[in-house]
Structures are given as structure tokens and as C-alpha cells.
C-alpha positions as CSV (number, residue, x, y, z in Angstrom):
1,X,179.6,-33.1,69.9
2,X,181.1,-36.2,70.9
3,X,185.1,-36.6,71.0
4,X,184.9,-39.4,69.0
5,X,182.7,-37.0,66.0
6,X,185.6,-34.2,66.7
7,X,188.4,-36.7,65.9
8,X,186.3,-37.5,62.8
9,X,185.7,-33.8,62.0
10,X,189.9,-33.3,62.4
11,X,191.0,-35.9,60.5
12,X,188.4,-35.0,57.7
13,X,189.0,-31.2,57.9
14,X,192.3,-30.1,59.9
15,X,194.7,-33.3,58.7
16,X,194.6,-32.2,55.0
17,X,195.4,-28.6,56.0
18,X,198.4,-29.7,58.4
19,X,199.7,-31.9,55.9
20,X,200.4,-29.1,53.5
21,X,201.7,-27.1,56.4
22,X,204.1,-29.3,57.1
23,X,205.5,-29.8,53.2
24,X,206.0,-26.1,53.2
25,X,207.2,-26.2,56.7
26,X,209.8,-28.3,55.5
27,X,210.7,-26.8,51.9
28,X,211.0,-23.6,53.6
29,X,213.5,-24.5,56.2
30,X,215.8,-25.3,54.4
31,X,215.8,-21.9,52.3
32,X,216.2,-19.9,55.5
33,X,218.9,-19.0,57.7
34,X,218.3,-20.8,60.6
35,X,219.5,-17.7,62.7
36,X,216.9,-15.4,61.3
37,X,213.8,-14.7,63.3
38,X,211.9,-16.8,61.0
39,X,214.3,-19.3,60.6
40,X,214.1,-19.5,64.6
41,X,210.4,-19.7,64.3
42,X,210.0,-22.5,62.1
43,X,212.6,-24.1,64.1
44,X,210.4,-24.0,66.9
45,X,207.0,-24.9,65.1
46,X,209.1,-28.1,64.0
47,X,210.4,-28.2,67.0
48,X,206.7,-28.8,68.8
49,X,205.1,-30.3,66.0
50,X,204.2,-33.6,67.5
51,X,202.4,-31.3,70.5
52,X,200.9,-29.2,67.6
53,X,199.3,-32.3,65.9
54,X,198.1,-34.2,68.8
55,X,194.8,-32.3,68.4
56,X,194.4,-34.6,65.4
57,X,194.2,-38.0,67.5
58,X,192.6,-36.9,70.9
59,X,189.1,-35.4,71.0
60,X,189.5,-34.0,74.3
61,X,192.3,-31.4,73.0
62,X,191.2,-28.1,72.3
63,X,192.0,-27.0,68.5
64,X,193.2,-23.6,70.2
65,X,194.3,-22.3,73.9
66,X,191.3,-19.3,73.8
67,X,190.5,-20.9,77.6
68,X,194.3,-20.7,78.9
69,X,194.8,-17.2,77.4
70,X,191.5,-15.8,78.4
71,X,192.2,-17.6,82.4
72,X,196.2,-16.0,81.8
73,X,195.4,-12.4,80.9
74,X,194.7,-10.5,84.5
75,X,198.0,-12.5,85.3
76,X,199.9,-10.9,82.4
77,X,198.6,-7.9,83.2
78,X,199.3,-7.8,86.8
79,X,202.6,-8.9,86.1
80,X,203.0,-6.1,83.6
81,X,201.4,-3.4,86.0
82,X,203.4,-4.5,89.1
83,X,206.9,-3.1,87.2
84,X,205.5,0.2,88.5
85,X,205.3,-0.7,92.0
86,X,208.2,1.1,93.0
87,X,210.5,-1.0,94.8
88,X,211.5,-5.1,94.8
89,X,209.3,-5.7,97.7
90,X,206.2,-3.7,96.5
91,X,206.8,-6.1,93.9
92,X,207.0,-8.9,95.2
93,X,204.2,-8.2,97.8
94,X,202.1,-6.8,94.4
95,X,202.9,-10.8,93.1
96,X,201.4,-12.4,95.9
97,X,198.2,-10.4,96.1
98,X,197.8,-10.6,92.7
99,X,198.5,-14.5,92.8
100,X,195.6,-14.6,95.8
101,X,193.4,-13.2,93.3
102,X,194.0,-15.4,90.6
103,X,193.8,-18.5,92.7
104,X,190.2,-17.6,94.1
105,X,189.0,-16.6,90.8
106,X,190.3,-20.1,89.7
107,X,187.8,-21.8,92.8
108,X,184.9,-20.0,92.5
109,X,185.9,-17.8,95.5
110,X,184.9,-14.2,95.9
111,X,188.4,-12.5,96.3
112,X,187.5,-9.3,98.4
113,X,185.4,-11.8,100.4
114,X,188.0,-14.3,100.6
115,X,191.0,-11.2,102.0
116,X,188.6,-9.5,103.7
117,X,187.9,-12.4,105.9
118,X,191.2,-13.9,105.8
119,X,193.1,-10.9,107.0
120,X,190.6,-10.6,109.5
121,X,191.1,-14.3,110.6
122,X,194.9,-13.8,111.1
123,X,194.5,-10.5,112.9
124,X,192.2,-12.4,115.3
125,X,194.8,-14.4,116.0
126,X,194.4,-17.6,113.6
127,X,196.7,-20.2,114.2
128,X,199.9,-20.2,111.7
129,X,199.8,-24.0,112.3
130,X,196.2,-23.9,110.9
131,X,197.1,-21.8,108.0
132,X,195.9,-24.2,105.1
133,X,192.6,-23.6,106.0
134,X,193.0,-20.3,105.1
135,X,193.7,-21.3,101.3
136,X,191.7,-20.1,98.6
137,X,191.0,-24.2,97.7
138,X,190.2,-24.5,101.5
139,X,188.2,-21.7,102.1
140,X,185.4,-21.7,103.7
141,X,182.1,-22.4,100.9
142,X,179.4,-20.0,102.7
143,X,181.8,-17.2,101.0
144,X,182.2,-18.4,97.6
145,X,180.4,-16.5,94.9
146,X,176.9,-15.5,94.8
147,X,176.9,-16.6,98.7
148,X,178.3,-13.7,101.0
149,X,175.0,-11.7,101.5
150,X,174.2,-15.2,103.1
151,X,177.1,-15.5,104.7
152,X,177.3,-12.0,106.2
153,X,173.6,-12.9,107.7
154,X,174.7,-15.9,109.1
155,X,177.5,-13.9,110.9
156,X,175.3,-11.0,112.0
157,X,176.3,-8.8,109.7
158,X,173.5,-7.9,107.6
């Protein structure tokens, strides 16, 4: 579907709906305490409403953030599993690992591939001047996804 036949499908289907949203939005702020949790919370939608409606005029705007959450998840729950790492540097160290991971995911780079070889690289003696080379955006493209059994041919390894 084209963007320009989403913004028509939005303004024909989601405008009506937001419309009366933000009538009741309105009404209903007023009747509640705006230090109440939902008085907060309509606070904030109004707060962001603009960002909430933006949808409505750009066809390249997602009408959800399904993609973002789905990508964020293994993040969340790295961050949630690393309060069990024992100490502030287990932590810490946990978060960088974790952020590796992420990141290679994120460029179609095999992550037990991609620290396999790095660490190997830097106990080789790689160059800590050369060291953005060894970024997951930088890495090198034999070892991305669906490519080491090639890759561990080409080295001998297989």
C-alpha cells in the first residue's frame, strides 16, 4: 500500500476515532485530580498528543511501535537479568556484552561469530589504534549471517 492510500485509509478511519478521543480526553481531565495516577496519565497522553497524531498526516509512521518493542525486548530483558549479576562490575561488564549482542543483531552480524573472532583478533595482538574495525557496523562481511561455514573454509577451518 502506498503512503499516500495509508494517509487516506487514516484520515477515513483513525481521524474520526481520535477525534472523539480527544473530546473525552478533554471532558475527563478536568474531572480528575491531576495528581492521581490517571490524572498523571491523561496529562501525559495530552501532553504527546501532537506526536500521537502525527500518524494521521505522514504515511511513513507506523500506527503502532510492534517493530521498536519487538527489536527492545532481549534489551529489557538483559537489563532485567543482569540485576543478578552479583556485583557493579559483573554488571556493568553484563551491559556491554549484552550491548555487543544487540548491536550485531541490529547489522545482520552473527554474535558468537562476531566475539568469537573479535576476542581472538585482540588476543592476537590487534592494534587498539585499529579498534573501529573491530565494530559490529565494521565487521568483517564473510562472518555475517548465513556466511561463517564460508568463512571458516576460507580460513582453513572447516
Amino acid at each position: 500500500m502506498s503512503a499516500q492510500a495509508r494517509l487516506s485509509a487514516r484520515q477515513d478511519q483513525s481521524a474520526p476515532l481520535l477525534a472523539a478521543f480527544e473530546a473525552w480526553l478533554a471532558a475527563n481531565r478536568v474531572r480528575v485530580s491531576s495528581k492521581a495516577p490517571l490524572g498523571e496519565a491523561l496529562k501525559y497522553i495530552a501532553k504527546y498528543w501532537n506526536g500521537l497524531c502525527l500518524f494521521l498526516t505522514d504515511g511513513r509512521i507506523e500506527t503502532d511501535n510492534n517493530t521498536v518493542e519487538r527489536t527492545i525486548r532481549p534489551i529489557a530483558l538483559n537489563r532485567k537479568n543482569a540485576l543478578f549479576a552479583g556485583h557493579d562490575a559483573g554488571a556493568t561488564n553484563w551491559g556491554v556484552i549484552a550491548s555487543l549482542i544487540e548491536t550485531c543483531k541490529l547489522n545482520a552480524v552473527d554474535p558468537h561469530a562476531y566475539l568469537t573472532n573479535t576476542l581472538t583478533a585482540i588476543v592476537n595482538g590487534h592494534k587498539q589504534s585499529n579498534i573501529d574495525a573491530l565494530l559490529p557496523w565494521n565487521y568483517n562481511g564473510s562472518c555475517r549471517k548465513g556466511n561463517n561455514h564460508e568463512h571458516h573454509r576460507n580460513q582453513g577451518h572447516a
